[in-house]
C-alpha positions in Angstrom: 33.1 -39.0 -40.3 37.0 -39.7 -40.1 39.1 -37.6 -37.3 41.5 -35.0 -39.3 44.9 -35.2 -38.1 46.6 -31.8 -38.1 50.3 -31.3 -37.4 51.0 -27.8 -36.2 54.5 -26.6 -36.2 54.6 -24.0 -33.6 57.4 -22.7 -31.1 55.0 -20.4 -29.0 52.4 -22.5 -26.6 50.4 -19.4 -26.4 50.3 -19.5 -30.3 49.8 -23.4 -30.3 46.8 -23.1 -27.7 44.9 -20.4 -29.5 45.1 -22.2 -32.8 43.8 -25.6 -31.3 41.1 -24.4 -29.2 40.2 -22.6 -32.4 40.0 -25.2 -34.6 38.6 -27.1 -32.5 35.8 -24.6 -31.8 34.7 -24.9 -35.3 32.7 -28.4 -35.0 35.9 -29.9 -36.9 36.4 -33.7 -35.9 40.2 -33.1 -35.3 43.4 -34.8 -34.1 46.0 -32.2 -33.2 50.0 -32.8 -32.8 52.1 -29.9 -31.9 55.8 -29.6 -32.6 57.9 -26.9 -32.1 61.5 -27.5 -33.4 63.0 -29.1 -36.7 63.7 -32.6 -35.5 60.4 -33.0 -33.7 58.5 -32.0 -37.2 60.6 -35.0 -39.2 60.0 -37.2 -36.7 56.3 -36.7 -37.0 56.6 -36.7 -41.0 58.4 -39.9 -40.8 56.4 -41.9 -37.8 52.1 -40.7 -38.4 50.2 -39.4 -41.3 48.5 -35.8 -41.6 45.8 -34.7 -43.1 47.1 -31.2 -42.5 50.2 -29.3 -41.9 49.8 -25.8 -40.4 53.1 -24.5 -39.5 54.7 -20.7 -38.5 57.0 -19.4 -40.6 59.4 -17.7 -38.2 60.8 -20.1 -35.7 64.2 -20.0 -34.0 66.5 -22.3 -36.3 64.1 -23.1 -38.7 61.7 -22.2 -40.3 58.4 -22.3 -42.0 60.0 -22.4 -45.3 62.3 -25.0 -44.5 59.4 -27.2 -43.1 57.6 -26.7 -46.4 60.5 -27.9 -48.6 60.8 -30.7 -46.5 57.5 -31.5 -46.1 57.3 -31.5 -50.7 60.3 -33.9 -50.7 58.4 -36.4 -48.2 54.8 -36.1 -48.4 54.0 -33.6 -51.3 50.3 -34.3 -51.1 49.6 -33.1 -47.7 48.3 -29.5 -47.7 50.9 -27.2 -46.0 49.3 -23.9 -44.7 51.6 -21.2 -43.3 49.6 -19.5 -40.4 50.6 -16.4 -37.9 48.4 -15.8 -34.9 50.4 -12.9 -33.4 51.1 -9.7 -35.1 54.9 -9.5 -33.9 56.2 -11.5 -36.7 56.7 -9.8 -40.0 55.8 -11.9 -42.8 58.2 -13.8 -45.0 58.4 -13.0 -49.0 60.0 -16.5 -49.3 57.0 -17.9 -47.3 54.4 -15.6 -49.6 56.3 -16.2 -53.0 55.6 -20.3 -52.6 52.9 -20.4 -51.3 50.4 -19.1 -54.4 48.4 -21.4 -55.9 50.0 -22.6 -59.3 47.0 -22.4 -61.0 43.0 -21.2 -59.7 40.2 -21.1 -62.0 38.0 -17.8 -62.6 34.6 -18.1 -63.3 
């Protein structure tokens, strides 16, 4: 089986380390890069490929919102998850709003 590569766009180690060791608790064959600001994010966008992108939405400067509009414009086929390990962050309706499925079968 191929090694995932995840990119994880987080400004709190605490944060970062919990979601890793999590992930990587689940038997997933996984590659993990962590970023934590803007430029560090595009930089990884432009220089390695993701299977992945897993990013906060409330940073200092920027955002999770702005990470996934930037991350449509460059790579639009990589999934994009917004994640929140701690409860003191209030979630985004910007974050919510575009991050709905366009379209999910019922059965």
């Amino acid at each position: 089986m191929t090694r995932l590569r995840f990119l994880l766009l987080e400004d709190n180690p605490l944060d970062a380390e919990v979601t890793k060791v999590t992930l990587t608790d689940s038997g997933l064959d996984i590659a993990i890069q962590i970023v934590e600001t803007r430029s560090q994010f595009i930089t990884a966008l432009k220089t390695q490929t993701f299977d992945l992108i897993l990013a906060d939405y409330a940073l200092p400067g920027f955002d999770g919102y702005e990470a996934l509009t930037i991350t449509r414009d460059r790579n639009p086929d990589i999934p994009f998850i917004f994640s929140r390990i701690t409860s003191r962050r209030s979630r985004s309706p910007r974050a919510r709003d575009t991050t709905r499925p366009q379209s999910c079968p019922r059965r």
